[in-house]
PABA-288666 format. One record per residue (C-alpha): residue in one letter; residue number from 0; x, y, z. Coordinates in steps of 0.02 Angstrom, whole numbers, plus 32768, in hexadecimal, padded with zeros to 4 digits. Example, Ala and Ser with C-alpha at 12.3 -4.5 7.8 and 13.67 -1.06 7.14 Angstrom:
PABA-288666
  res    n    px    py    pz
    A    0  8267  7F1F  8186
    S    1  82AC  7FCB  8165
END
This chain:
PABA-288666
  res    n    px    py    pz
    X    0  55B3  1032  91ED
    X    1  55CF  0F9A  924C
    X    2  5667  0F55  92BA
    X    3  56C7  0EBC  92A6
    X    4  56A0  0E65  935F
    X    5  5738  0DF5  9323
    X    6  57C6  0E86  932A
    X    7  5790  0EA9  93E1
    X    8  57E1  0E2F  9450
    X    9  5777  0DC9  94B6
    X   10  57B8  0E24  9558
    X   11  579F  0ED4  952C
    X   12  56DE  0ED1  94D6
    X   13  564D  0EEE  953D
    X   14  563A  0EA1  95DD
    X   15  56DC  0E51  95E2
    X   16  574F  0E7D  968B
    X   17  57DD  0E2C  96D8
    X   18  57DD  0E06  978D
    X   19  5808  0E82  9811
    X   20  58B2  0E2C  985A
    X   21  58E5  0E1B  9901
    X   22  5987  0E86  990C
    X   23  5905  0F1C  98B8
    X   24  5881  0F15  993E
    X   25  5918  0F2C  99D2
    X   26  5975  0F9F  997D
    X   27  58B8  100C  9978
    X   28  58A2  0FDD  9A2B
    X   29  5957  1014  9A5F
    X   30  5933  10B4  99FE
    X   31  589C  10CF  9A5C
    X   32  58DB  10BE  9B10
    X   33  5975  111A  9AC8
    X   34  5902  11BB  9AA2
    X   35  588E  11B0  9B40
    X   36  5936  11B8  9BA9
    X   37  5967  124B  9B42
    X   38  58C2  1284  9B79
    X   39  58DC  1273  9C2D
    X   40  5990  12A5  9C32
    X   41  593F  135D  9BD6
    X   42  58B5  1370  9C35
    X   43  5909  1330  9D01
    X   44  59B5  1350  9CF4
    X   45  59D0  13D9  9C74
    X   46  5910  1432  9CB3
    X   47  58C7  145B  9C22
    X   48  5828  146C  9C11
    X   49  57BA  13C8  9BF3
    X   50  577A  13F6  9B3F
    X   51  5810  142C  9B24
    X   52  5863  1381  9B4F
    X   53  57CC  1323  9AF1
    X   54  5812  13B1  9A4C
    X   55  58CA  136D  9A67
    X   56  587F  12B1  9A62
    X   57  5800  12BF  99DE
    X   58  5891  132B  9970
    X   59  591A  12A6  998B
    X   60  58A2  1210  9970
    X   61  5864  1253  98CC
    X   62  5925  127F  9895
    X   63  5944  11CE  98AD
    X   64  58AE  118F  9859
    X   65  58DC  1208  97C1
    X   66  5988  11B5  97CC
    X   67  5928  1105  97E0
    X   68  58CC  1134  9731
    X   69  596F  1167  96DA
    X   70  59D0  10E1  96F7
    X   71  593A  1073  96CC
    X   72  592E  10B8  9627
    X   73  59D9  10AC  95F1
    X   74  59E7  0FDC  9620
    X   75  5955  0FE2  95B4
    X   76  59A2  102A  9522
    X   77  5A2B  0FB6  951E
    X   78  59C5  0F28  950E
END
């Protein structure tokens, strides 16, 4: 069985990725100050316990990236 290279567009075979845009990389790094403040706010003002604040962090940043993923793969869909 062999595939037809031709019905793959160019951007989507092997190798083939589209540049990282600006507005994406400060959006990640506003997400990422965003959860190590929720960090601190758990763990200095509310007083939980550290792991417990890294927990909240870790929880909330892979919720987003979950979210990150879904959204993803519907754009992609459309296309």
């Amino acid at each position: 069985m062999t595939v037809d290279r031709n019905v793959i567009p160019e951007r989507e075979q092997a190798g083939a990725s589209q540049p990282v845009t600006t507005a994406t990389v400060v959006a990640y790094a506003i997400l990422g100050v965003v959860l190590f403040g929720w960090f601190l706010f758990g763990w200095l003002v509310l007083q939980q316990g550290f792991i417990d604040s890294v927990g909240e962090a870790a929880g909330a940043g892979f919720a987003l990236l979950l979210l990150v993923a879904i959204v993803g793969s519907v754009r992609r869909s459309r296309r």
